[in-house]
N, C-alpha and C positions, 0 to 999 in steps of 0.2 A: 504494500500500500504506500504512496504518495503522502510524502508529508503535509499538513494543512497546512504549512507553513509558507508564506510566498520564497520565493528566492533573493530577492533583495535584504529580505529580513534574517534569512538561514546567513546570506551573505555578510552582514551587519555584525553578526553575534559571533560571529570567527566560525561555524560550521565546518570540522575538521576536515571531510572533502573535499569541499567547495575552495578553501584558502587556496591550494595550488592549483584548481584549474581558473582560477581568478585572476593569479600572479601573472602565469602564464599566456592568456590572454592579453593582460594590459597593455602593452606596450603595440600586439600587430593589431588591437583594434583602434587605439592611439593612431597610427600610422594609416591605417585605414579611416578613419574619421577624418584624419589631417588632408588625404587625396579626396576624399568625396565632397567637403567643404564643410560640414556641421562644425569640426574641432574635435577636441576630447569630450565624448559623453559620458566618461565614466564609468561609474556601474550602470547607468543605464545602456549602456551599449554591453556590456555582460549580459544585463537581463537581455535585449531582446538574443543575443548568441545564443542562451541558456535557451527559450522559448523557441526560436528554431532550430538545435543543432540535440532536441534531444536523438541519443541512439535508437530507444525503441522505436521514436516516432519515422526518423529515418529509416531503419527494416520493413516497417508498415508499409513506406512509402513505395519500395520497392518491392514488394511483395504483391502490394496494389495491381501491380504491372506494370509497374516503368524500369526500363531498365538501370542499370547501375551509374553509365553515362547518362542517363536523362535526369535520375535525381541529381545527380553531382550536378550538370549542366543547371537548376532550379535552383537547388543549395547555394549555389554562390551567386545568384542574380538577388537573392529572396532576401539575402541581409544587407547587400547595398539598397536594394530598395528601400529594406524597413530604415537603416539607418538614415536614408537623404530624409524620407518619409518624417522619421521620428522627429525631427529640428527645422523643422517647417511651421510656420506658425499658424 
């Protein structure tokens, strides 16, 4: 079962998983915020990575019927979108 917990909050509270794939993202979505034009979002730019890059959901997707290359090819359209998306007024 799925924590009730949001992720920004799990994130907030030092949630011993979450810390290193937090670390580790910082900095290339830093660098990817800096090329798309919003800036650094932060943890909000973790949240939306966390909200589209779960594993299960990814397998679903592929499972669905798409192939391996078509989710990858969506995968990485989906979070520049959301990112341009997300800092838009």
């Amino acid at each position: 079962m799925r924590s009730h917990r949001g992720y920004l909050e799990r994130l907030s509270e030092g949630t011993g998983y979450l810390t290193p794939q937090a670390e580790a993202l910082t900095e290339p979505l830093r660098q990817t915020t800096e090329e798309l034009g919003p800036g650094d979002l932060g943890d909000e730019a973790r949240y939306l990575w966390n909200a589209l890059f779960d594993p299960r959901d990814i397998r679903d997707l592929i499972k669905s019927g798409r192939t391996e290359d078509e989710a990858a090819t969506r995968l990485v359209a989906a979070p520049r979108g959301a990112l341009i998306g997300w800092s838009s007024p």
